[in-house]
C-alpha positions, 0 to 999 in steps of 0.5 A: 312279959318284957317291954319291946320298943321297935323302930320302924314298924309300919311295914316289912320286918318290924310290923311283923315283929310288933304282932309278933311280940304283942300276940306272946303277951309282951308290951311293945311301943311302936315307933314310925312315921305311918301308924296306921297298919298297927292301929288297924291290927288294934293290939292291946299290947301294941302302943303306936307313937307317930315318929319321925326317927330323923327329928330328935324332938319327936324321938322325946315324945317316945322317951316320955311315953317309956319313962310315964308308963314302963320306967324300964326298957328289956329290949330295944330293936333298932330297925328303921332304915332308909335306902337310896339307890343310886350311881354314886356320882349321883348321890348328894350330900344330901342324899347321904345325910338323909341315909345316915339321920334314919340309919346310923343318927337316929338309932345313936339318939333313941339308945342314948334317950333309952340308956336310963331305962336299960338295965342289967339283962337288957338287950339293944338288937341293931338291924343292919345289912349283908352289905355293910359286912367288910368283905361281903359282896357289895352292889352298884348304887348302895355307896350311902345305905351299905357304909350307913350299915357298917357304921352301925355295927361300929357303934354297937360294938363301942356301946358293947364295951362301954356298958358292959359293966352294966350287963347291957347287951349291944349286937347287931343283925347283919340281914341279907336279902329279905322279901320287904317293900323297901327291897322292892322299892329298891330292887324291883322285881328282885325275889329274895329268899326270906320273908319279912315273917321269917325274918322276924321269927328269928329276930324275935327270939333273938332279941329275947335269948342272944344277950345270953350267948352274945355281946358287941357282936355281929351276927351274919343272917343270909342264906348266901355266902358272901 
């Protein structure tokens, strides 16, 4: 039994993912703004804490939950993402910064709280896109969402270094398309190749047997070449 925090669970990859986790016997903490869908799913294994990931204070009540009740963490999945599709003439500065608070700051300021509570054998799993890869195909409208993702894979690598003498695993998911609501959102009518559930499965025995093989690395997750 391992203690799994995610972000980002109450919809698409990560609401499967918590399931998925807490019907195998793990402990997950639950993190998102909307926690309805997993209080209705009512695991006994499944904590939800309401967290909007973009206010450093409501990122503490998570880190106060782990240090009262697990005092360690095995694995960290940073999922949460935000996107904005728009020309790039009309993003705002604002725009971007709501982009990069859920996708690069706030996965910054949740590992840097769970650091104390890493130790060796621990791993930090970063979901990020196809098209935050340097030299994938890129889309109109993504300027803010796809160079968030690149930032991220960034980071993860950094942290892979610095905390290596610790054993502490950092490697980053780079997904393509998956069938979410945010992709929806996004791209309307757009049917992608793999289901939030299928995405999932291999996340999650990724995140429990790709420290072994893996460190500041990016894994590329598409059925499509680039």
């Amino acid at each position: 039994m391992k203690n799994i925090v995610i972000t980002g669970t109450s919809r698409g990859i990560g609401f499967e993912l918590a399931k998925m986790f807490a019907e195998k016997g793990h402990q997950v903490l639950a993190l998102s703004r909307n926690t309805n869908p997993l209080d209705s799913f009512n695991h006994k294994n499944i904590t939800t804490i309401s967290v909007d990931l973009s206010n450093a204070s409501d990122i503490s009540k998570a880190i106060n939950f782990v240090n009262n009740n697990w005092k360690k963490v095995d694995v960290l999945i940073n999922n949460a993402g935000k996107l904005i599709n728009k020309p790039f003439t009309e993003l705002t500065s604002n725009d971007f910064l709501e982009v990069y608070k859920i996708n690069v700051f706030a996965v910054a300021e949740i590992t840097k709280n769970l650091i104390p509570f890493l130790q060796k054998g621990s791993h930090v799993v970063t979901i990020s896109s196809m098209g935050g890869i340097q030299g994938s195909l890129k889309f109109p409208g993504l300027a803010a969402y796809s160079s968030a993702k690149g930032a991220v894979i960034t980071l993860s690598e950094l942290l892979a270094e610095e905390y290596k003498e610790q054993q502490i695993a950092f490697n980053v998911l780079a997904l393509g398309a998956v069938q979410t609501e945010m992709l929806e959102e996004a791209f309307p009518g757009y049917i992608a190749p793999n289901s939030a559930n299928e995405m999932a499965n291999y996340i999650y025995n990724f995140s429990l047997t790709g420290n072994q093989f893996y460190n500041g690395k990016v894994l590329q997750v598409s059925s499509t070449t680039p």
